[in-house]
N, C-alpha and C positions, 0 to 999 in steps of 0.2 A: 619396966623393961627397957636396957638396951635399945637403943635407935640403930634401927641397920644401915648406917652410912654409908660403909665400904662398898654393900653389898649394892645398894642402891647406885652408887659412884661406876661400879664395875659392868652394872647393868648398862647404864646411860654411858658407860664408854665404849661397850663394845656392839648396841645396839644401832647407833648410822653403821660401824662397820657392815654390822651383819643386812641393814637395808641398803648398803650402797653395793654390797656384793650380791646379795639378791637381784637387786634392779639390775646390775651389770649381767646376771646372768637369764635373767629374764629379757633382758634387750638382747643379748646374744643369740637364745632360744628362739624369739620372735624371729629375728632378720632371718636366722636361718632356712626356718620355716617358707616365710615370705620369700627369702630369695629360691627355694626350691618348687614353688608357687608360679613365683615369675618364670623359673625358668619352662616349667610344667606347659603355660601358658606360652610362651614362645616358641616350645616345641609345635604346640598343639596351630599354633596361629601359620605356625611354616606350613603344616600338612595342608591347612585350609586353602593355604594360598597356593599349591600345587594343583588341589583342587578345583577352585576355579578354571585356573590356566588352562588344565586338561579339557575344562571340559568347554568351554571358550573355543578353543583349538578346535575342538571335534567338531563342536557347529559351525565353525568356521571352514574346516577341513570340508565336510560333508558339502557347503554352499559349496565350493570348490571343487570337489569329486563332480559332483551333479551337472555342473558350469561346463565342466572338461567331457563329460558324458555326451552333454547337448551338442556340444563343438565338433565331436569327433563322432557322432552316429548319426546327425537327425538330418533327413537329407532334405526336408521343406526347409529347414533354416538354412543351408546350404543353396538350396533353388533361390529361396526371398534376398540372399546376398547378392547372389549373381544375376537377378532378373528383375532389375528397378521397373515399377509401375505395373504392377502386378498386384492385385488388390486382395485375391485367395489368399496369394503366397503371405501377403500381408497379414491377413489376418491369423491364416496359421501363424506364421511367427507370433503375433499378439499372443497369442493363445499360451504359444511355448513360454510366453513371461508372465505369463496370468498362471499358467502351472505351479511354476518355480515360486511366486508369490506364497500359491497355496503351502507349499509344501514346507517352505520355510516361513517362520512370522520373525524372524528377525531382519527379511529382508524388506527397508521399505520401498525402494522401489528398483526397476532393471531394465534398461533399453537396449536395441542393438544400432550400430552404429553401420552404414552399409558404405564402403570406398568408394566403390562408381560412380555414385552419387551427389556423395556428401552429405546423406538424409540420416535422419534420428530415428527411430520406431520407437513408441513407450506403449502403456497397457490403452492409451486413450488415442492417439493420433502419430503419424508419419508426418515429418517435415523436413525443411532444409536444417541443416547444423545451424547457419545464421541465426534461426527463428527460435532455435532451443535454448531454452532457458538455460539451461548447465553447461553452453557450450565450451566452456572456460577449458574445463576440465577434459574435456574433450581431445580441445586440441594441445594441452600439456601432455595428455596420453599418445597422441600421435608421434611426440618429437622421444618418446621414453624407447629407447631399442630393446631392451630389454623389460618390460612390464613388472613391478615386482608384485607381492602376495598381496597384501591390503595395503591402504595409505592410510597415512595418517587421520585424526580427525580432518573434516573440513567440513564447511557450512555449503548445503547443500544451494544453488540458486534456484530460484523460481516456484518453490514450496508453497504452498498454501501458510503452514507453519512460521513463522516468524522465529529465524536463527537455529534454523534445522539442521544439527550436526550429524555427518556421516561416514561410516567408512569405504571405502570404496574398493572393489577388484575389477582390475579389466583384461580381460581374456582377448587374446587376438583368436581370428578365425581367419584361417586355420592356424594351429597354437605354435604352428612353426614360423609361419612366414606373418600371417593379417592379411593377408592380400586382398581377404573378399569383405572384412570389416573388422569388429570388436563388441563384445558383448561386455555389459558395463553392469554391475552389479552394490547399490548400494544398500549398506544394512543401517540400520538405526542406530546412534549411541543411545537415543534414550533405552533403547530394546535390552541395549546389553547392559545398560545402568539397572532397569528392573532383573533382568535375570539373574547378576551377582547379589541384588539385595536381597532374590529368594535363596541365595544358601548361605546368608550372614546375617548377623543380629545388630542393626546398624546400632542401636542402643550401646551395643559393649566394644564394634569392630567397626574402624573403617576401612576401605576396600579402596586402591587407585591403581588406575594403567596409565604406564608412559610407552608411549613411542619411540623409535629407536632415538629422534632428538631430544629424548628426556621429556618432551611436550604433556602436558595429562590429560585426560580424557574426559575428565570432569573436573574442570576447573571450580568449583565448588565445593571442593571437598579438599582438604590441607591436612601435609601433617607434619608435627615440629620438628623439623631438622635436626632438634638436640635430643628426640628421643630415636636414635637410629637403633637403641640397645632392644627395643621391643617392637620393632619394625620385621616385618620378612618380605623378602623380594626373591619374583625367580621369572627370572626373563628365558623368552617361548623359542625353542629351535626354529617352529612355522612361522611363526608373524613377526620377529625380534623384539616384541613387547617386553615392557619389563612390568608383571604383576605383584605389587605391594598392597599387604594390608598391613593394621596397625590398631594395638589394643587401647581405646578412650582411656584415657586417663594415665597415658603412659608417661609423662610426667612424674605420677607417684614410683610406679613400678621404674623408672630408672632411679627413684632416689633410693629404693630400697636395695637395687642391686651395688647403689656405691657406695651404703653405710651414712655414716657421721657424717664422713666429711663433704658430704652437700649441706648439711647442717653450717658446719665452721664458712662452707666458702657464702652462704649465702646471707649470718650475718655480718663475715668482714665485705661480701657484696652491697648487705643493706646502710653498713656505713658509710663504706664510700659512694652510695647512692647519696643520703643525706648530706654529706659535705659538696657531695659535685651538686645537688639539687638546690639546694643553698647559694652556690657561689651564680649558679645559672640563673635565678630566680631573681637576685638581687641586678644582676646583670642585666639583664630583660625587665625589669623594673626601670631602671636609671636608660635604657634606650631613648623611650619615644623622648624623655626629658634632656638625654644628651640631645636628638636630631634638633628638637624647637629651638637648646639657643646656636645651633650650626646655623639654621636659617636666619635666626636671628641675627647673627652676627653679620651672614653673609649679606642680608638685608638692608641692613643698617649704613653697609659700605656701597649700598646703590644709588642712596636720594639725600642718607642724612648732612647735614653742614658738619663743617670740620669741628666748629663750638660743641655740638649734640657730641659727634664720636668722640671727642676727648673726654664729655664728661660722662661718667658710666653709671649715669642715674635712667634704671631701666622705666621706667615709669615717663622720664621724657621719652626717649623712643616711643613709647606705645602712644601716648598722647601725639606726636607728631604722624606715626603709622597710619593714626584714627581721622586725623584731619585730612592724608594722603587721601585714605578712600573714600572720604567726603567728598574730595576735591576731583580725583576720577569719577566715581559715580556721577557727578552733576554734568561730567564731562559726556562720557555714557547719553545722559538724557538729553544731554543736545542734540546729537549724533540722531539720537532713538528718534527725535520730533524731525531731525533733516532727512528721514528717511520715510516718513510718514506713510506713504507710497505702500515699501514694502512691507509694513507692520499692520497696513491695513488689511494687506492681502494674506499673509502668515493669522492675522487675528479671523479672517474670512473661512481659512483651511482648518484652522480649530473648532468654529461656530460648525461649521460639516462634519469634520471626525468627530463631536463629541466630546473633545477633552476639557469641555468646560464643565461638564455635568456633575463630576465630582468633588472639583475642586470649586469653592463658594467663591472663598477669600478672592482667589484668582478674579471668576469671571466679577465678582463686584468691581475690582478694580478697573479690568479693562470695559466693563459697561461706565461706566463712569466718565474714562476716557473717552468715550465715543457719545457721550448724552443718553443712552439708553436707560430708560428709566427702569423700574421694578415692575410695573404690569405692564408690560412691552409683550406683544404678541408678534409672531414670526411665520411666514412660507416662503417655500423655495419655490422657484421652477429654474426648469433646464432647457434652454435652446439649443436646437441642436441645428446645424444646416442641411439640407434634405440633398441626397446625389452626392456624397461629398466625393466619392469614386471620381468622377463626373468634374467634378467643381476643382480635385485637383490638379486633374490633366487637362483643366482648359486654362486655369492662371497660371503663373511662375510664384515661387515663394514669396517675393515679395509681392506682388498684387492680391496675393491670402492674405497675405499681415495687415495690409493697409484695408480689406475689405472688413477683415475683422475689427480692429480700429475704428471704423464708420460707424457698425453695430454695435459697436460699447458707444460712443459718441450718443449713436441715435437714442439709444435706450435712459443715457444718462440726462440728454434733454427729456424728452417725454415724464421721466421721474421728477426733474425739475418741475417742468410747466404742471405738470398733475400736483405739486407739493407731496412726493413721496418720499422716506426713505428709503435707501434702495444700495447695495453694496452688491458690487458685482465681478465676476474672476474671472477669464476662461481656462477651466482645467484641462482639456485636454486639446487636441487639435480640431474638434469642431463643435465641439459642446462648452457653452455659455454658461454660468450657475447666476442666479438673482436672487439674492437674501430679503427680500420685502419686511421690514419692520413695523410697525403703525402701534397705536396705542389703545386701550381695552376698549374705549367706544367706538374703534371704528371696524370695517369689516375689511380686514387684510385681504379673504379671498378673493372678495368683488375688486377690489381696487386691483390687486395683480394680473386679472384676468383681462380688467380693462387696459390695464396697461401693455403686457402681452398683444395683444389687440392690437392697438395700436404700432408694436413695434414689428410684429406680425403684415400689417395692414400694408406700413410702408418700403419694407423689403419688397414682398410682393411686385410694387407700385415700383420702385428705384431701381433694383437692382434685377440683375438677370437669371437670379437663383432664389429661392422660399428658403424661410424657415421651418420648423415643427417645434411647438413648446410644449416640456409635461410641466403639470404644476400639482404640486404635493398637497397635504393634508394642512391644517392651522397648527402649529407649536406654540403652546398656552405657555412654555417656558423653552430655557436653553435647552434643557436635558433631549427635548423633543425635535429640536431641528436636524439630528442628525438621520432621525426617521423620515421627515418632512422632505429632508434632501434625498433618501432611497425611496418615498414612494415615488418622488417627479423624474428621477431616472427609469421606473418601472413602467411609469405613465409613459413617458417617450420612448422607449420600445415598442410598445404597442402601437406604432405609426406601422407596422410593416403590415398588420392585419387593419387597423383602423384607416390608415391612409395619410398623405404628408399634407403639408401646409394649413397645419391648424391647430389649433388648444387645444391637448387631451388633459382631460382633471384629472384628482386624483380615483383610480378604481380599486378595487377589489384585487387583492394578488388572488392569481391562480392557481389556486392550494392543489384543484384536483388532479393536476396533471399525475401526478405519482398514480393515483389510483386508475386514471384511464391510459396510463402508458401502455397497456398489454393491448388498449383497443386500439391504438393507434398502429402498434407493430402487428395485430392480425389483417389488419388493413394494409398496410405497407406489403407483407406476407401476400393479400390474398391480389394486388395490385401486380406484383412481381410476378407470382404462379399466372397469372392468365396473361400478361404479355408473353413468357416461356413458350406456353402451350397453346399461345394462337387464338384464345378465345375471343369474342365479341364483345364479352359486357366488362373490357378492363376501364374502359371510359367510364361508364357508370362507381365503380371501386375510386376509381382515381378524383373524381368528383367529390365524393365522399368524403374523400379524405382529408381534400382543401376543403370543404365544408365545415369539416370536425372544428378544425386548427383556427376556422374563420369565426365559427360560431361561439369557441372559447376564448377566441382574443389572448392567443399564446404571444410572448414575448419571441420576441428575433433567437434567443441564444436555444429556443427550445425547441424553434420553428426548421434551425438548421442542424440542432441534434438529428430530429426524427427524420428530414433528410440525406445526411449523411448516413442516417444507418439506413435509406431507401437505396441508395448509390451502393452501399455494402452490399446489403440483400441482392439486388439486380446482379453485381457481378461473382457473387459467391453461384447464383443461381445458372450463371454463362462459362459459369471456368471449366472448361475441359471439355464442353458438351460438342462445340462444333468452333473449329481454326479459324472460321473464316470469318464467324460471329468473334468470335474473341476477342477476334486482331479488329474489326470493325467496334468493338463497343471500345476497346481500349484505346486507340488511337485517337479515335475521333468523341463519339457520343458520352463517353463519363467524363473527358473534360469538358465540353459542352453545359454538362449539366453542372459543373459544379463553378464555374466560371457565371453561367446563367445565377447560382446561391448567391455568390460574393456578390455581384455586382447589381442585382437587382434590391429596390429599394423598396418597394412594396408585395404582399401576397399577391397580391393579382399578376405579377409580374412575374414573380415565381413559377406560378400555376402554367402562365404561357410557355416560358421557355423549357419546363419539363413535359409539358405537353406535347410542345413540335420535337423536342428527342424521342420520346415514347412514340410519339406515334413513326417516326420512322427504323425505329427499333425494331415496332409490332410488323410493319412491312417487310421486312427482312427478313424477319424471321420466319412470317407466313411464307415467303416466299421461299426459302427453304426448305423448309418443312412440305411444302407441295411438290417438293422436288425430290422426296423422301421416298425410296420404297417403305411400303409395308406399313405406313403414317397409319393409316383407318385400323389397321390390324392391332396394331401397338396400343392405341387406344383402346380397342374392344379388350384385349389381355388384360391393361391396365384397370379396366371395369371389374374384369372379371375376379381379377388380383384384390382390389376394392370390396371385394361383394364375397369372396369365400377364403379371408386370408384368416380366420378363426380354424380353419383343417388342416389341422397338423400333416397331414398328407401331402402339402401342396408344395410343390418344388421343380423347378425347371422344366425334370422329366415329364413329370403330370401334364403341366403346358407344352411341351413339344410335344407331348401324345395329343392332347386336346385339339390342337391350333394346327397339328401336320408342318411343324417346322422344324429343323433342327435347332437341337439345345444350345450348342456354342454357337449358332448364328442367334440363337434369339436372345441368347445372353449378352452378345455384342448389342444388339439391336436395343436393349432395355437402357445401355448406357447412350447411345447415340440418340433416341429419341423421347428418353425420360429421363438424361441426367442422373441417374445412377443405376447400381447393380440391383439383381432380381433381392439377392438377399437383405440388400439395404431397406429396399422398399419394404420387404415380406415382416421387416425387426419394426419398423418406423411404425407401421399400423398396427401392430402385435399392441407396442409400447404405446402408444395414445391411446388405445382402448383400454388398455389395460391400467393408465393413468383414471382413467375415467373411471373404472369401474371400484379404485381403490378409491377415492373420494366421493362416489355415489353410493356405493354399496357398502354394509361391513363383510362380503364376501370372505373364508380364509385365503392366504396367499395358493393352497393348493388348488382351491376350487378356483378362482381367478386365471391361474396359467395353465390349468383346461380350456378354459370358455376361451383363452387367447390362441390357443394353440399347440401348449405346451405339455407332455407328458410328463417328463420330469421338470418339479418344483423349484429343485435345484439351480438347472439350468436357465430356468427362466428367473431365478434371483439374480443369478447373475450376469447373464444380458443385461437385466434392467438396471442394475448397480452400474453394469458399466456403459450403458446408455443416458441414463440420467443425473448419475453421482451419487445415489443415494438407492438403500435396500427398498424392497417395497414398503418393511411397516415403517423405516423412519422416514418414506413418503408420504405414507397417510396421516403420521402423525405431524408432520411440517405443514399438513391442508388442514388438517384440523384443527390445530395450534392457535 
């Protein structure tokens, strides 16, 4: 047979035809597709993003309507504007922001701002503008004449949250003028971050709002500029926002809308990447190697002889270079031994912070330098001079210096004649540090105590002020001296409870204070309540107290914490109650006492000088108080108040029927002679009982806010939420925890 050549030939010629026209019509077919695809989806991604926007807008509108509603009808928020220190009115207004809270969850939080004043209202507290965390924003809203819809993102201040962005509306009140304040209203970005990602599928769409500066709203979220072809954007009549989403991987879908020629451009792009990648590489290679002989050369025309730089044998240079830093360096170490001084003292502030512990190589050397052998054992103490208050207003700068000088003198003898080692600093302006060194046989503790002693002994004897020294633990190595040097610091605090002029060793840190801090401030608490209220046995409370602090041997910085927050206490507990007291405890008796803190030098000293203010405080006060109508009555109320405030019945009226007095005088009377309002009190005992009963019992929350007083569950969650900061069960769970 015949070989079918032709036919074969004919085949194999027209067959790439027919697969290159295939393929060409099969690419054709595709893009098409695809591109009707893309556009499909671009349709579809616009509708979405209208979407959003609307409905953005509408809660945004709605917070707005609602905002304008409050402004223009509510005639309590109108009264609380106009009628500063008014504590009802206050509260109604709270109330009106606790509403709006509920009503929207995208707002997170909303205060009002009151003119007359310059006060802040928010859901927890009234204060001045100064004190308000936000007040930034505040007073940028005041200088704005015209308010616009919402602002920009911005970072909320004084949050709990760490970098809380918000957007903000502020409403004048009234919407015409502001005259009487401004209601401030801000919403959460996170809030509206989750609520755009429940109507998109982050997986396939990204979603972003810019502000009218172009600014975004979540910066965390990007999209590439060169995909604008699968981008849609529709900015808001209300707010001027501009909302953009954007289909992931839009990238592909713009190459398919531009065909091939993203193909061509991106490999005559990936060529000229490789030749520019190439020339940049080799370039960046020969750098560091050009700069060394830059310096080289410049180097060379610093120190070398004219012989060297004419001959261009690089190798002499370096050889000469080599011998240069030979020859500085030993220069250096002369320098280093004429300074001896202060190398001892920088080696002394190393040996304290520490910074020998990890480094070996280091401390070998410098023990080396100093004779310290390898089983070299180490204690600190600290001298400290006692009075120094005292001791600096009675010398001049220079008679400190030179007294100080003496005591390193004396100390430095005494270590001689004892044969001790002994390297010594003073770090700060009255505090002395002593490194005691000795060797494995001997007992470093004993010998520094004895020493101390001695330098202890003779101050005393010479001079017309004492010492106090702590002395630390044994440092079996370097690593431990820096410990050694924190306990003999901890040691010497505790002179204010233990007493001045004498060695205290090293003790026991006082771990428990964290766990008896609450008993310290019921004490403080119950110290404060009965000077208030006139009682007898605050002497006994007050004793107690210094007894606590005496019997734990609290450090100074803890002894003046609990202090200070007793000064706090006392005058949180005096503010507003009566002018005369006020202006008497602030003028005179809270400096007293805290002037009495600073300058006294031991607890017992303490104890006095708060004592004779307290007790002239408690005098005044009874004296007032006897001068009080209606005192015995106010009392027996307040008993009574004590004794049946579980009956939801119980309210002003009740008592003015009870007692035969009128309601508004008695409700004056409850602030003038208990320091707060009837309702304050009637919440206060609701809520401690009601604490108590969540951590004693497993009670449910409904059966709880009966036994408290409460019919509806409700209302008594949310009292106690916003009385305490927390619902009732994530109370009980935070006690039980």
């Amino acid at each position: 047979m015949k070989s079918n050549t032709y036919i074969k030939r004919m085949m194999f010629s027209y067959l790439p035809i027919l697969f290159l026209t295939i393929s060409i019509l099969i690419s054709i077919f595709v893009t098409i597709i695809n591109e009707l695809n893309v556009r499909n989806a671009i349709q579809a991604n616009k509708v979405t993003t209208e979407y959003i926007s609307n409905m953005i807008d509408n809660s945004l509108k709605t917070i707005d309507a609602d905002a304008r509603k409050v402004i223009e009808t509510n005639a309590e928020l109108q009264a609380f504007l106009d009628t500063p220190s008014d504590r009802l009115l206050s509260y109604a207004a709270s109330n009106i922001l606790s509403e709006m809270m509920v009503q929207h969850n995208f707002i997170d939080s909303i205060y009002f701002y009151r003119t007359k004043d310059s006060k802040v209202l928010d859901q927890s507290t009234i204060r001045s503008i100064d004190e308000f965390p936000d007040r930034a924003y505040i007073l940028e809203l005041l200088k704005q004449p015209y308010p616009v819809n919402w602002s920009s993102p911005r970072v909320k201040n004084g949050s709990n949250k760490t970098n809380l962005k918000v957007i903000t509306l502020g409403r004048k009140v009234p919407l015409d003028t502001g005259s009487l304040g401004y209601m401030i209203i801000n919403v959460n970005l996170e809030a509206i971050g989750k609520f755009v990602d429940g109507m998109i599928d982050r997986t396939v769409t990204n979603a972003q709002i810019y502000d009218a500066g172009h600014q975004p709203f979540f910066p965390d979220i990007a999209f590439d500029s060169q995909d604008q072809s699968v981008h849609a954007a529709v900015t808001s009549d209300y707010s001027g926002w501009t909302y953009q989403t954007g289909i992931k991987g839009g990238r592909l879908y713009s190459i398919l809308l531009h065909g091939n020629a993203v193909w061509i451009v991106a490999v005559l792009g990936a060529i000229a990447l490789a030749i520019g990648s190439t020339f940049y590489v080799t370039r960046r290679s020969y750098r560091p190697i050009e700069a060394i002989l830059h310096r080289i050369d410049r180097f060379s025309h610093s120190f070398m002889s004219h012989d060297l730089k004419s001959d261009k044998n690089e190798f002499a240079f370096i050889d000469h270079a080599i011998e240069r830093l030979i020859t500085n360096n030993m220069a250096f170490q002369e320098k280093q031994v004429e300074h001896l001084a202060i190398r001892r003292q920088q080696f002394l502030q190393n040996l304290l912070n520490g910074e020998y512990a990890e480094d070996q190589e280091v401390w070998r050397l410098e023990s080396e330098h100093y004779g310290i052998q390898p089983d070299t054992r180490f204690i600190v103490a600290l001298l400290e001079i006692d009075h120094y208050v005292q001791f600096g207003t009675t010398y001049n700068q220079k008679d400190q210096s030179l007294f100080k000088f003496v005591i390193s003198s004396v100390a430095v003898e005494f270590a001689e004649q004892n044969q001790q080692q002994v390297m010594m600093e003073w770090i700060s302006k009255n505090r002395l540090v002593l490194l005691h060194i000795s060797h494995e046989d001997q007992d470093p503790e004993h010998h520094l105590l004895k020493l101390a002693e001695h330098i202890r002994s003779w101050i005393e004897a010479h001079l017309d002020f004492t010492v106090t020294f702590g002395v630390g633990g044994v440092a079996e190595d370097v690593a431990l001296i820096r410990r050694s040097y924190q306990e003999a610091g901890r040691a010497v605090n505790r002179k204010v409870t233990l007493g001045i002029n004498q060695i205290i060793d090293t003790v026991e840190d006082n771990e428990t204070l964290s766990d008896e801090w609450f008993t310290y401030l019921q004490l403080i608490q119950t110290v404060v309540r009965q000077i208030r209220m006139s009682e007898a046995g605050w002497p006994d409370a007050f004793a107690k107290l210094f007894h606590e602090m005496r019997v734990q041997r609290l450090q100074r910085e803890d002894i003046e914490r609990l202090l200070q927050y007793f000064v706090f206490q006392m005058e949180r507990e005096l503010e507003g109650i009566q002018p005369e007291m006020d202006a008497y405890w602030k003028n005179g008796l809270k400096l007293e006492l805290m002037q009495g803190l600073e300058h006294s030098e031991t607890l017992q000293q303490i104890e006095t000088c708060f004592r004779l203010v307290l007790e002239q405080m408690a005098v005044r006060l009874s004296e007032l108080s006897q001068n009080r109508r209606h005192h015995a009555l106010m009392r027996e109320i307040r008993s009574y108040v004590a004794e049946n405030f579980t009956d939801p019945n119980l309210s002003l009226t009740l008592l003015s029927d009870r007692f035969q007095i009128n309601s508004k005088y008695l409700s004056q009377l409850f602030k003038e002679e208990l320091g707060e309002n009837f309702s304050d009190l009637l919440i206060s005992l609701r809520m401690e009982f009601a604490k108590k009963l969540l951590v004693e019992t497993m009670e449910t929350v409904q059966d709880i806010s009966v036994r408290v007083g409460y019919t509806n569950s409700i209302s008594f969650s949310r009292i106690f939420k916003k009385c305490v900061g927390l619902s009732p069960g994530q109370f009980r769970e935070s006690q039980l925890s």
